[in-house]
Structure formats: C-alpha cells, structure tokens
C-alpha positions as CSV (number, residue, x, y, z in Angstrom):
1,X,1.2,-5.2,22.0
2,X,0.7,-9.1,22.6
3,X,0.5,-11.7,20.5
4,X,-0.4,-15.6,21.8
5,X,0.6,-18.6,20.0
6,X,-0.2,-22.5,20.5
7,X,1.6,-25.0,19.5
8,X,0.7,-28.9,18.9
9,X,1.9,-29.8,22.5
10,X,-0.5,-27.5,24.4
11,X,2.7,-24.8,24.5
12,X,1.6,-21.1,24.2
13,X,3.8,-18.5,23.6
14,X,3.6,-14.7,24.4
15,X,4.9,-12.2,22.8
16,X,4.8,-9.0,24.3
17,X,6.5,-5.6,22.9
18,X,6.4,-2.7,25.2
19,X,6.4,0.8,23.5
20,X,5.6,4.2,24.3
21,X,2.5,5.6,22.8
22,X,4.2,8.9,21.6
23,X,7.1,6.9,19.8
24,X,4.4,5.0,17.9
25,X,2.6,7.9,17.3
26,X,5.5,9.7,16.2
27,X,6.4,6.5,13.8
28,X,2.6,6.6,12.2
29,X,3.2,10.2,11.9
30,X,6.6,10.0,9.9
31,X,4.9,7.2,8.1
32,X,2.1,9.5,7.0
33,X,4.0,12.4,5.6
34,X,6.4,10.1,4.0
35,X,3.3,8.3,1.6
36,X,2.1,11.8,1.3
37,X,5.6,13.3,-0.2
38,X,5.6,10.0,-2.5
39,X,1.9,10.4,-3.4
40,X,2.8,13.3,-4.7
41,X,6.1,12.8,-6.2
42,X,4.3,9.9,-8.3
43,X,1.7,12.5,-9.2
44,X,3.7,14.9,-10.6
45,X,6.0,12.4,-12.4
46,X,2.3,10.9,-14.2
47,X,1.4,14.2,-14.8
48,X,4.9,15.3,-16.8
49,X,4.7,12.0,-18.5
50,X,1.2,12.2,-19.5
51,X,1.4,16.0,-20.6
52,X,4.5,15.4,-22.7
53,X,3.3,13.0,-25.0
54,X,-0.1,15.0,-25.1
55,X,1.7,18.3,-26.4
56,X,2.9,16.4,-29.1
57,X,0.1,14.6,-30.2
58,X,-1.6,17.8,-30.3
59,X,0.6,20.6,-30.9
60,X,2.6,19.1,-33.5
61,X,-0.4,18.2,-36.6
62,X,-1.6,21.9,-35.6
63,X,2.0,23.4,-35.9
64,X,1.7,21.4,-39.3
65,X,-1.5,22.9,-40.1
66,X,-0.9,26.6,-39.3
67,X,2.5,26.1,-42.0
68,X,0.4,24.8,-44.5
69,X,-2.5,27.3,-44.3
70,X,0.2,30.0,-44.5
71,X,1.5,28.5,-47.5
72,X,-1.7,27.7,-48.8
73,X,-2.5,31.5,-48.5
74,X,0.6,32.6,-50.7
75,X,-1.0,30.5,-53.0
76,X,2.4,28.1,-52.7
77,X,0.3,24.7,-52.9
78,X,3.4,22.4,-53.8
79,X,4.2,23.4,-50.3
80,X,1.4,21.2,-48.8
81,X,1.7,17.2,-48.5
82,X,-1.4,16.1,-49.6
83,X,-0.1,12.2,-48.8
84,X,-0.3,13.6,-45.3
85,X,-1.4,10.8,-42.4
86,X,-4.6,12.4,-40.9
87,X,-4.4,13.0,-36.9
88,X,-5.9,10.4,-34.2
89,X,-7.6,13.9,-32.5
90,X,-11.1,14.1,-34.1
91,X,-11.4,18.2,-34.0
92,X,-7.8,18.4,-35.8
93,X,-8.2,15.5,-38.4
94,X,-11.4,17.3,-39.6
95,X,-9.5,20.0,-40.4
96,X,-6.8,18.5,-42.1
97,X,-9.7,16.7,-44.3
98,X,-11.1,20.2,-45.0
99,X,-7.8,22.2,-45.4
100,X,-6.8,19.2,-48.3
101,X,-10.2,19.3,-50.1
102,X,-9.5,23.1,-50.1
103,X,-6.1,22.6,-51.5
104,X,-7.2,20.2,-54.1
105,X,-9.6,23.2,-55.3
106,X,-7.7,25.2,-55.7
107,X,-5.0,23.6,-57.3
108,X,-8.2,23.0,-59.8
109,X,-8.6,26.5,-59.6
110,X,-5.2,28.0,-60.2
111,X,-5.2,26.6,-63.7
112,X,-7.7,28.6,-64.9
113,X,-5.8,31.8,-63.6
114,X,-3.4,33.8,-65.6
115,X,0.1,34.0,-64.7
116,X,0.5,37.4,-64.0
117,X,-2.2,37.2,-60.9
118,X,-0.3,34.5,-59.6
119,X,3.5,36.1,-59.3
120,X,3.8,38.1,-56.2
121,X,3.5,41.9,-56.7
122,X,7.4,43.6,-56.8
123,X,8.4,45.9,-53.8
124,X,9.0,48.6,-55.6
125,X,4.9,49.3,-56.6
126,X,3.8,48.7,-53.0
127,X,1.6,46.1,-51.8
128,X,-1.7,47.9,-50.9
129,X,-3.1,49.4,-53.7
130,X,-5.3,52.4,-53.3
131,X,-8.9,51.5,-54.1
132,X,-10.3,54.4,-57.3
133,X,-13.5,54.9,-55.9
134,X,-14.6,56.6,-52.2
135,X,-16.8,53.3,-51.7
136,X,-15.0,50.5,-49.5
137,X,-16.4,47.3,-49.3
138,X,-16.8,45.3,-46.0
C-alpha cells in the first residue's frame, strides 16, 4: 500500500507498508467471521428482548381472561373486575369488551333466578344427572 502526501513547500511524502497478501487476507477473514458472530449475538439479544415483553403483553390479559371465564362459568361473577383496563391488542380487548357485557347480563340475569339453582349441587347426589326420557338432545 502507498500513500503520497504534499506539503506547502513542494515536499512529498511516501508512505509505503509492505504486507503479504495471505496475512491481509487472513486479517479480512478474521474480521468477517468476527461481525458475523456479533451480528448474530445482537440478533439474538433483540430477539429475547423483543419476545419477552411481547409474552407479557399478550399472554398475561389472556391468562386474565381464561380465570375470569372459568369463574364466570361457575356462575361466581364477584370474581370478575369489571373496572378492568381493556388490552392495547385489538383481537384481545374485543374480547374483554364482550366477556364484560356478558357478565353485566348476567349479573341482570341471576336476579331473577332462585336460589336453589344457583348453589352448587352436593357431592353426595352426583353431578350428572341421568336424563328420564331415551331422547338426548344435541
């Protein structure tokens, strides 16, 4: 390699650096696989921090959801906060709006229930009940 450089005083300077094609070669080489390990160390490391922080936002309102619905089904409604901040996903915060308004029925409808459909059935008279007739319906 060779460089020139003039000065004000009609001086010129060369630089020149002798080296062996196979040791710069080598160097580019080394140089190559060492961006490549840190490209990908960098893309692993975005990924893990982007995934994290995606989980949650996801997961955790539908981990929310599932409880609720499960208490919703034992027709345990006190269970569900209906002061609940909806979710920033659009999918998930639909639901949430439709799983309340569902609640909010049937909180309505629960008052016009008696009491005795609303305890739980005791252990001891079984859960299923056999149905009287041969017809079952779908």
């Amino acid at each position: 390699m060779c460089r020139r450089f003039e000065y004000r005083w009609s001086l010129e300077w060369y630089f020149v650096i002798v080296l062996d094609k196979r040791d710069f070669l080598r160097s580019e080489r080394a140089m190559t696989i060492h961006l490549i390990v840190i490209a990908c160390v960098f893309c692993v490391f975005a990924f893990v921090v982007g995934i994290i922080p995606a989980g949650v936002i996801i997961t955790k309102p539908m981990i929310v959801l599932k409880d609720e619905m499960a208490s919703a089904a034992c027709m345990e409604l006190d269970a569900v906060d209906m002061q609940r901040p909806r979710s920033y996903l659009k999918e998930i915060g639909s639901m949430q709006v439709f799983f309340l308004h569902m609640v909010k029925n049937l909180v309505e409808y629960r008052k016009f229930l008696p009491v005795s459909v609303l305890t739980k059935p005791d252990e001891d008279e079984g859960a299923v009940a056999e149905p009287s007739s041969g017809l079952l319906l779908a």
